[in-house]
C-alpha positions, 0 to 999 in steps of 0.5 A: 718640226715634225714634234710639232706637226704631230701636235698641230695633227693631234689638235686639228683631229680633236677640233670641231670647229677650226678657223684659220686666220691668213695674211700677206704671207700666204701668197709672196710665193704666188708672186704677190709682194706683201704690203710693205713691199707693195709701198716700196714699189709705190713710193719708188715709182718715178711718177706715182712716188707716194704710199701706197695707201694713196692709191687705194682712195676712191677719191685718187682713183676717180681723179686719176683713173689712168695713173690708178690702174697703171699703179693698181696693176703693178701692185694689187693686181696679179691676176696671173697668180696662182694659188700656193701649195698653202692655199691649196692645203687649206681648201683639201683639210676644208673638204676633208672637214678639218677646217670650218672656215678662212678668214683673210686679210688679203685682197688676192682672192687665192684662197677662192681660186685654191677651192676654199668655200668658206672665206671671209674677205675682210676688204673685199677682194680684186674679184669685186669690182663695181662702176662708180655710178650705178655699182653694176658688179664686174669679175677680174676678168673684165678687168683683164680685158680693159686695161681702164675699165668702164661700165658698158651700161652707163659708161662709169669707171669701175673700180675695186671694192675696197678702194670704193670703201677706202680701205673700210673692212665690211662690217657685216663680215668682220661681225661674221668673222668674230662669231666664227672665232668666238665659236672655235675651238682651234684658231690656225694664224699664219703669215700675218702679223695682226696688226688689226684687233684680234679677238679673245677666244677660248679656242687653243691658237697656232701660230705659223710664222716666220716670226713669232706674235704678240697676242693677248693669250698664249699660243698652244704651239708656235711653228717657226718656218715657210707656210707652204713647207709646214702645209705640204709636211702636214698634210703627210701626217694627217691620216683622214686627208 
């Protein structure tokens, strides 16, 4: 591994413009299950007993607002989480300006809490959060507070962005996502398995993954290993940080 975290180094030194690109993958050793384990614990559940996908409908949640949360917090909802040592290695290369920006496939919020400015939430995130009747906005906080939140302005249930959209990604931050890619001249892919369309770039790829991907161009280094022992061990060879 350390030849090619010395490749990873030299790339990210002569980069001017670095995107990541994060998935489930970053957070299970923040306690968060990936998504196939997430549907494992939906369709296993006694009552629930569907995919996991049900759950995040607008139309399920409103229907059945307290099985719903009861799924959501089982699932999803992990405000207890902390950020790995990956998330935190992200947010210090972005303010030792090796990173120009995140784009993630999460909903956990993670990269935010580590300290990353710059991070596109493709779905939105559980700090997004909205009452269905007038969409006044609401941290996760409230929502740890109320175990079935309503709106105290006009008594609607609140619910999390992306199940307000059923799952549809932002428009305007997907746009804002492939610009930043079509500009980058190093694009960093890790603990994802891009099962969503992944623009052509110019830019070198580096793949980190427990397994390799399949993509459209050749990766200019593929780092088979956990994330958080590839950024703890980068960050060591980076002489700037």
């Amino acid at each position: 591994m350390l030849i090619a975290l010395k490749k990873l180094t030299t790339l990210l030194e002569q980069a001017q413009r670095t995107i990541l690109v994060t998935g489930a993958g970053i957070s299970t050793t923040c306690g968060y299950p990936g998504l196939a384990a997430m549907n494992k614990i939906a369709l296993t559940d006694s009552e629930f007993h569907a995919p996991i996908l049900k759950l995040l409908t607008n139309r399920y949640a409103q229907s059945h607002p307290q099985e719903f949360y009861r799924m959501y917090r089982k699932t999803h909802f992990r405000p207890q989480a902390l950020p790995s040592s990956s998330h935190l290695a992200l947010a210090h290369l972005e303010k030792a300006g090796l990173i120009t920006g995140i784009i993630t496939f999460n909903l956990d919020y993670l990269h935010t809490l580590a300290g990353s400015k710059k991070v596109l939430e493709y779905w939105g995130s559980i700090n997004e959060n909205f009452c269905v009747a007038h969409h006044h906005s609401f941290g996760l906080e409230y929502l740890v507070e109320h175990p079935i939140p309503h709106c105290p302005f006009d008594g609607s249930l609140i619910l999390p962005v992306f199940v307000l959209r059923n799952m549809v990604a932002f428009k305007k931050r997907v746009a804002a996502g492939r610009a930043l890619l079509k500009n980058a001249d190093l694009v960093i892919i890790c603990g994802t398995q891009l099962h969503h369309n992944f623009p052509e770039t110019a830019a070198n790829i580096v793949v980190i993954n427990d397994q390799p991907l399949r993509l459209q161009q050749e990766p200019a280094l593929f780092i088979q290993g956990k994330l958080d022992s590839v950024f703890d061990a980068l960050l060591t060879t980076l002489p700037s940080t």
